[in-house]
C-alpha positions, 0 to 999 in steps of 0.5 A, spaced: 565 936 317 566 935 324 560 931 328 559 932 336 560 925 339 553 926 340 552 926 333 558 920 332 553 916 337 547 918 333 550 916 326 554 909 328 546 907 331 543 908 324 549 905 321 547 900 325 539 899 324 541 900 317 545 893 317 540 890 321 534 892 317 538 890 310 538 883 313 532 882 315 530 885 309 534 878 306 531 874 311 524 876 308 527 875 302 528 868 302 522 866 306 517 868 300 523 865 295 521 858 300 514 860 299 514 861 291 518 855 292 513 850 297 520 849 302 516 845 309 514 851 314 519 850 318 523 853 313 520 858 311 518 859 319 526 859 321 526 864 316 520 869 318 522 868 326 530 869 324 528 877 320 524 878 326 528 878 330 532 881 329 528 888 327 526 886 334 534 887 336 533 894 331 528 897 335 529 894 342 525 901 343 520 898 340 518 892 342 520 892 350 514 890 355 513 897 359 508 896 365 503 902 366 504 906 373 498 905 375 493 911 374 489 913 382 494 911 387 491 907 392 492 910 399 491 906 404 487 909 410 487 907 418 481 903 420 478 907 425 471 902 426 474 898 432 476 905 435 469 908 434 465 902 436 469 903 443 468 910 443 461 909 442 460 903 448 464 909 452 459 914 451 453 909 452 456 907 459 458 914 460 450 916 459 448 911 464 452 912 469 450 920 470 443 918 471 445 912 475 449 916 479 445 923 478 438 922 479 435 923 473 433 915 472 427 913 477 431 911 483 426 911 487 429 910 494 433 918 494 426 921 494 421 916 495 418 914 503 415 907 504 408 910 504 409 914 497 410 907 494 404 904 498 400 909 496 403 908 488 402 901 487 395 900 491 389 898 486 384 904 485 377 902 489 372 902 486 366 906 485 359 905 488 
């Protein structure tokens, strides 16, 4: 039976993984023979650590960190607070100055003669 090198790949990575996993599977082995026989923890440590390792070295897969894209994209937007608020000082000044320049703002000196404001700003005389 002929294999694609796709499959050959395929075939020599589980050979591979099996030969890891055989062992560690000896490694655990060992490690619950030096528990049943009260060997120091570090002994039994090396043991454990060493078995996980190389389950780790198996499946890289497995046991690699991913960072998780974040979900929302976080669009920066253009700050148009400083734009507005001179855009709003414009509008303002705008309006002052069209009454200023215009009439609409009590400039008495355009249509007013001195008797008219004589007139307006005499007290009333009192009535007998």
């Amino acid at each position: 039976m002929t294999m694609t090198p796709f499959e050959q790949e395929r075939h020599i990575e589980c050979v591979q993984r099996s030969k890891i996993l055989s062992s560690a599977s000896e490694l655990y082995f060992k490690a619950a023979e030096a528990i049943e026989a009260g060997a120091p923890e570090d002994e039994r440590y090396r043991y454990i650590k060493s078995a996980k390792e190389l389950i780790e070295e198996a499946f890289p897969e497995v046991f690699e960190v991913r960072h998780p894209a974040p979900k929302y994209v976080i669009k920066e937007e253009r700050d148009y607070k400083v734009l507005k608020i001179v855009g709003l000082a414009a509008v303002i000044l705008g309006i002052c100055y069209s009454f200023v320049a215009f009439g609409p703002t009590g400039d008495l000196s355009k249509t007013w003669t001195a008797d008219d404001v004589a007139k307006s700003t005499a007290y009333p005389k009192p009535r007998n």
